[in-house]
Every structure is written in C-alpha cells, then in structure tokens.
C-alpha positions as CSV (number, residue, x, y, z in Angstrom):
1,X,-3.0,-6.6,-4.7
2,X,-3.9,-10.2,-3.7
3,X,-7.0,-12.1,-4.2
4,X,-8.8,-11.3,-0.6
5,X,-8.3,-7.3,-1.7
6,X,-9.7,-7.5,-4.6
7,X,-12.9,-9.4,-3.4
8,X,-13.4,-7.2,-0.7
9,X,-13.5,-4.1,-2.7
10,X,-16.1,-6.1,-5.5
11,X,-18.2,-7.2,-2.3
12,X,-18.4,-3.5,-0.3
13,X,-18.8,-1.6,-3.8
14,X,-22.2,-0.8,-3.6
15,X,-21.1,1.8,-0.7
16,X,-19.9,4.3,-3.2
17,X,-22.5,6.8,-3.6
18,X,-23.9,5.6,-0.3
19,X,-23.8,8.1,2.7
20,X,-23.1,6.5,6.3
21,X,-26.5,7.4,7.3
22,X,-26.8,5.3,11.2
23,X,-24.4,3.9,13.7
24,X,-25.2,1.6,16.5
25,X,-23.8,-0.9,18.8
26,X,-24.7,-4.0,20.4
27,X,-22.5,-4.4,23.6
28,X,-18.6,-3.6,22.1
29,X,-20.0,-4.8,18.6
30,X,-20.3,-1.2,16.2
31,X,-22.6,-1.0,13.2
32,X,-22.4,1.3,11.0
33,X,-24.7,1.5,8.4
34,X,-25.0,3.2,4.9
35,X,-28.0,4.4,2.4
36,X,-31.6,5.7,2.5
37,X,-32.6,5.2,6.6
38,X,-35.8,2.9,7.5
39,X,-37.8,2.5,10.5
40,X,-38.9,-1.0,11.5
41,X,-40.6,-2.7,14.0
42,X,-37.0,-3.2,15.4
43,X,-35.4,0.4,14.9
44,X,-33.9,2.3,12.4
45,X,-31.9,0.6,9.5
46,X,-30.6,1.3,6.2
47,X,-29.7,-0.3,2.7
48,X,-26.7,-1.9,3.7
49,X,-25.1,-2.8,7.3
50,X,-21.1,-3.4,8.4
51,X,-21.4,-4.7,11.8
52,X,-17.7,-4.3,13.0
53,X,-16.4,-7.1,15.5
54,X,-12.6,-6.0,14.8
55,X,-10.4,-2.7,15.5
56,X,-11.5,0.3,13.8
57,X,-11.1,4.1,13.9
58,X,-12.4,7.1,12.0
59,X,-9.7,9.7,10.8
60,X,-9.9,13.3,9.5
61,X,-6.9,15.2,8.5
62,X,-4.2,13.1,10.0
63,X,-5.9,12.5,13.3
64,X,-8.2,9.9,15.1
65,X,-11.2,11.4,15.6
66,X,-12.9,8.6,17.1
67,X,-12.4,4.4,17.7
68,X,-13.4,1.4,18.9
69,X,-11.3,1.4,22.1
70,X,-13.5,4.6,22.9
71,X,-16.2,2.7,23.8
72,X,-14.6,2.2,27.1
73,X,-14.6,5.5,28.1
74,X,-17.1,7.8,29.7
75,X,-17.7,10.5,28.0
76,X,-17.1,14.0,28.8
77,X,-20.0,15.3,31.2
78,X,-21.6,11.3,32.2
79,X,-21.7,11.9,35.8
80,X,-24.0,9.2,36.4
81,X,-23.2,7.0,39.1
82,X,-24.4,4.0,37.9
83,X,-22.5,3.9,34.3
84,X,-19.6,1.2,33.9
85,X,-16.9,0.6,31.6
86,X,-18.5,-1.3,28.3
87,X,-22.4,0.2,29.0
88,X,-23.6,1.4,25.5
89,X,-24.6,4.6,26.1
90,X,-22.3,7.6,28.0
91,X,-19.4,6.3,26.3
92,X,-16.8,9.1,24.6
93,X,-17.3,7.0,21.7
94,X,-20.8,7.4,21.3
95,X,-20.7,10.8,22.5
96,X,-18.0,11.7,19.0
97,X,-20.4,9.6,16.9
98,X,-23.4,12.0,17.7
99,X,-21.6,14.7,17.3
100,X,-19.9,13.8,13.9
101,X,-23.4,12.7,12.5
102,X,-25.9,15.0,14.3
103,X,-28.2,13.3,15.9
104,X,-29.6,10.5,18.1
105,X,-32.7,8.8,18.1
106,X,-34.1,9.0,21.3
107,X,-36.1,5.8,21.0
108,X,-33.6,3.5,19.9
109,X,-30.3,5.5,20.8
110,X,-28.9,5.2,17.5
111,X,-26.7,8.2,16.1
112,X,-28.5,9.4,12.6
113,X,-26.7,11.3,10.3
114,X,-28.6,14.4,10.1
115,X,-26.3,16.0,7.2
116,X,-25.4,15.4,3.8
117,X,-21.8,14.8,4.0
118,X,-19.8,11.2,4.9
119,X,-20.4,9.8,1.6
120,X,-17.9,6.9,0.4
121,X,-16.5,8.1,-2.3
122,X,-13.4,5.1,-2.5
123,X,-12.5,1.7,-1.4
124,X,-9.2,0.7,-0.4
125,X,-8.6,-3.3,1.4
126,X,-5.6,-4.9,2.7
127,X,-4.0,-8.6,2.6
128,X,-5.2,-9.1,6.4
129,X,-8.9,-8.5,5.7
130,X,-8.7,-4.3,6.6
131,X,-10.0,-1.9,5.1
132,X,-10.5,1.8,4.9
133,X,-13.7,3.8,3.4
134,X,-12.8,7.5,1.9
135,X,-15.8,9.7,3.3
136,X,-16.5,13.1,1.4
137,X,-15.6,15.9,4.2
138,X,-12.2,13.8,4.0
139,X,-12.8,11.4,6.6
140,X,-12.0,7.7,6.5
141,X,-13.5,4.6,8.3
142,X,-10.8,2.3,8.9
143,X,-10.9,-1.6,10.2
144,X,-7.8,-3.2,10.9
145,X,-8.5,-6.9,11.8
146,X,-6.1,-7.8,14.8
147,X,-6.4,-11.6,15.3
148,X,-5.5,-14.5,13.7
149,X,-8.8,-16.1,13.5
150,X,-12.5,-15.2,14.3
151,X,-14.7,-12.5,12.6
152,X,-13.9,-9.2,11.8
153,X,-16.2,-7.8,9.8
154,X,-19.7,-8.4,8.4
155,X,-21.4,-6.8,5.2
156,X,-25.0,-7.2,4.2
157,X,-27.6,-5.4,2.7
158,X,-30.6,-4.6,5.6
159,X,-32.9,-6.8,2.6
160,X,-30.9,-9.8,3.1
161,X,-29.7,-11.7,0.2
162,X,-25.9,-12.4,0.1
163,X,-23.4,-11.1,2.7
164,X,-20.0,-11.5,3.1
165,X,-17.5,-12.1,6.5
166,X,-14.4,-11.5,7.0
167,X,-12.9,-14.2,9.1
168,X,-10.0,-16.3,9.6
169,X,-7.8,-14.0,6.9
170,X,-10.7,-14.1,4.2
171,X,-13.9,-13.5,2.7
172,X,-16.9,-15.6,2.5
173,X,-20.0,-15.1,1.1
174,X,-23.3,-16.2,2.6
175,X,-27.0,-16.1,1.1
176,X,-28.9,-17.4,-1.2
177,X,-25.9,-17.6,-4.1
178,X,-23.1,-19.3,-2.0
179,X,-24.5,-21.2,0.9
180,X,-21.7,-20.7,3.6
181,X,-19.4,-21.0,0.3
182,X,-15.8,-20.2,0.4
183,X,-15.0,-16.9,-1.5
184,X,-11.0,-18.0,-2.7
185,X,-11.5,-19.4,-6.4
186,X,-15.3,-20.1,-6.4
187,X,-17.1,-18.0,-9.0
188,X,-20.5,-17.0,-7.3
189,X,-21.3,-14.2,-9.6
190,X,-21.4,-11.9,-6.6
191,X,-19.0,-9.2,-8.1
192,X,-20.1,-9.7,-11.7
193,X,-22.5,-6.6,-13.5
C-alpha cells in the first residue's frame, strides 16, 4: 500500500460499525450517508456523509446491483411524460436504492434504510483515490475515481469538524485541524487515537 491508501482507510474509519442509513442526490451528485438518522430543518441526515462526485457501483455476489450511470435511466414503470434523462426522481437508480434500503421519505425523497443490515464491516482503498466499503448482507459500495483531476469524493461528519476530499490523486483534509492543508506528509492528528 502507498501513502494515499493508507490515509484514506484512517480518514473513512469511523464507518465501521456504522450502517448506511440514507441516500440522496443533488442533480448526478449521490450521497450516501451512514449512522443514527436526523431530521433537520433541511431534511434527514446522519453522523457522517460521502457525497460521491466520481464513478461508483454497489455489488452483491458478483453482480452490479446498482450505479451511478443508472441515474440516467428511467426506471421500470415511470410513464410520466414529462421526466428527462438526469431528473432526480424516476430514475432506475433511485428506484434499486429504495428498494435495497426500504424506504423513501416522502417529504424530502430521500431513500431510508428501513432494515438493519448494510453495515461496513471493512475498508479497502486504492492508489487512484477508490475505494470499496464491505456491507454486512455481502454487499460492497465501490468508487472508482475516473479523472485525472477534480473531486471525487467527499467525507464529513453531518457535525462538521474535519473532512477530507479526494481530488487530484489525493486526500486533503479540511476543518478546523488542517485549514485546506495538504494530507501527503503533514501530521494533522486526524488518524491518531
């Protein structure tokens, strides 16, 4: 393992233990977020957040079971005249989110797991900034960053604090620890016990 793999596995560990507990979108732009679920004045959140610019897919026994290119399609049964390609609701990807996690919010739209299971159990990262979350039920949520430069990825806790982004081929850390500092060789104490 290189340095970037290794720092994104210290910066996403407090998501084992945590269950993927909402998923949203903003235009093409999935979150998916993990922990005990609140309701704000804005909608429902949870303890942490991984708002996913790049690629991703979910898999269960050596299938895709859902991705980000999915969001482009309508889903089975939208026969409503007025939906288009990239609208964030009637999409087959939304429509294999609800039905993976149970339910959806009929204020905000956001798919609530209504189960116990998709709990990270492991961590794995790659050298480009990818990564893959072992789920129990044995799925995986996997981001592979496709782009040379730009985000990819964005970790926070719903609180605030620090976060980290994936962009450009690494990590950086943001918040009150590391003002917009560079993750490669600066000692912020974010993975430290």
């Amino acid at each position: 393992m290189n340095g970037l793999e290794d720092r994104i596995m210290v910066a996403l560990r407090p998501l084992i233990g945590r269950k993927l507990s909402l998923a949203k979108n903003v235009g093409d732009v999935r979150s998916f977020c993990f922990g005990q679920v609140q309701r704000t004045s804005e909608g429902l959140t949870s303890d942490y957040i991984l708002h996913v610019f790049c690629p991703w897919r979910i898999e269960y026994s050596g299938r895709i079971v859902v991705g980000s290119a999915d969001h482009y399609d309508r889903a089975d049964g939208n026969d409503d005249p007025t939906w288009e390609v990239g609208t964030a609701w009637g999409t087959h990807q939304h429509q294999v989110l609800a039905d993976l996690l149970g339910h959806v919010d009929p204020k905000t739209q956001t798919i609530v797991n209504s189960g116990d299971g998709l709990v990270v159990a492991a961590i794995a990262a790659d050298e480009f900034g990818g990564l893959a979350l072992s789920m129990s039920g044995g799925y995986r949520l996997v981001l592979f960053p496709s782009a040379s430069r730009g985000s990819e990825w964005r970790f926070m806790p719903a609180a605030g604090d620090v976060h980290f982004v994936a962009e450009d081929g690494d990590l950086y850390s943001i918040g009150s620890e590391a003002q917009a500092s560079k993750r490669s060789g600066e000692d912020t104490g974010a993975g430290e016990d």
